[in-house]
MIFI-658739 format. One record per residue (C-alpha): residue in three letters; x, y negated, z negated. Coordinates in steps of 0.25 Angstrom, whole numbers, padded with zeros to 4 digits, always signed. Layout:
! residues N
ALAXYZ...
This chain:
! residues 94
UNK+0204+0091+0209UNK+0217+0094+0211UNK+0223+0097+0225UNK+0224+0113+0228UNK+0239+0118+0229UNK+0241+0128+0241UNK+0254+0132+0236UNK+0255+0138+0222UNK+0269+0133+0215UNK+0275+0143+0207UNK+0276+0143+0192UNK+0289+0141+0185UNK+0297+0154+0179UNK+0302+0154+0165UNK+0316+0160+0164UNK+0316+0169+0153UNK+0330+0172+0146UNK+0331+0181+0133UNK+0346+0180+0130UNK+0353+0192+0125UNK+0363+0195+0114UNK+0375+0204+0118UNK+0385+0208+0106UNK+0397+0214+0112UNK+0403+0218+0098UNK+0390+0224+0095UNK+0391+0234+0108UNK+0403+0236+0104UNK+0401+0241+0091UNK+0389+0248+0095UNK+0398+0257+0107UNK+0410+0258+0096UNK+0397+0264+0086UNK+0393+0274+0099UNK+0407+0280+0099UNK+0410+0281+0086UNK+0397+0289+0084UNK+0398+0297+0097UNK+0415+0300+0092UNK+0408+0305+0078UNK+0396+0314+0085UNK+0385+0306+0081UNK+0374+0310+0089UNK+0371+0295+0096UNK+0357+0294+0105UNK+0364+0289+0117UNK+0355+0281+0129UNK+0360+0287+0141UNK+0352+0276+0150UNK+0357+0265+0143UNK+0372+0260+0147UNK+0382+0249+0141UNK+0385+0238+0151UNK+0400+0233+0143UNK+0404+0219+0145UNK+0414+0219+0158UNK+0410+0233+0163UNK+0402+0227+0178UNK+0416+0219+0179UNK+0423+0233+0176UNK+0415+0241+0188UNK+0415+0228+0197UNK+0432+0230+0194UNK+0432+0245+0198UNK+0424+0243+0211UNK+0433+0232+0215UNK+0444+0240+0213UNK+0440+0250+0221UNK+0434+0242+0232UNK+0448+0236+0232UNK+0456+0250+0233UNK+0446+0255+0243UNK+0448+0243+0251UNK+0465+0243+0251UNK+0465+0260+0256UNK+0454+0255+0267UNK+0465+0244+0270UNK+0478+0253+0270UNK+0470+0265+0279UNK+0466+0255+0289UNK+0481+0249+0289UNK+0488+0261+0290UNK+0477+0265+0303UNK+0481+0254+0308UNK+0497+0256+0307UNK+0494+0269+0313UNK+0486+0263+0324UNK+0498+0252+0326UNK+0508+0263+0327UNK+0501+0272+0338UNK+0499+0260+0346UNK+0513+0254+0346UNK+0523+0266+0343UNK+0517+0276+0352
């Protein structure tokens, strides 16, 4: 007879990885294809829920938030400068 464990161990986890194949010359033909055919007419049955995620766009949004975080930041910057001036000049020239 074996000793009785109190305390139940865990059981290892399997890690399991399906690595995928991505061709960007392939997306690339395929959205040339859709242009062309939607530049002809040619009626194409378009997936309205599905979206294209491109190669640099999260960098590209991450760019323009920045930017504007930046601009937003420099007018808070200038406005509060120019308060105080004011503030600066009431006291001492008056």
């Amino acid at each position: 007879m074996g000793i009785p464990r109190f305390i139940k161990l865990p059981k290892h986890k399997r890690f399991d990885y399906s690595p995928r194949y991505w061709d960007p010359e392939k997306e690339e033909r395929d959205e040339r294809i859709r242009r062309i055919k939607q530049e002809l007419g040619i009626d194409i049955p378009s997936n309205s829920t599905r979206t294209t995620i491109k190669r640099g766009s999260f960098r590209q949004a991450r760019q323009k938030t920045k930017v504007k975080a930046t601009r937003s930041s420099n007018i808070r910057l200038v406005l509060i400068l120019a308060v105080l001036l004011f503030l600066a000049y009431l006291l001492f020239f008056r």
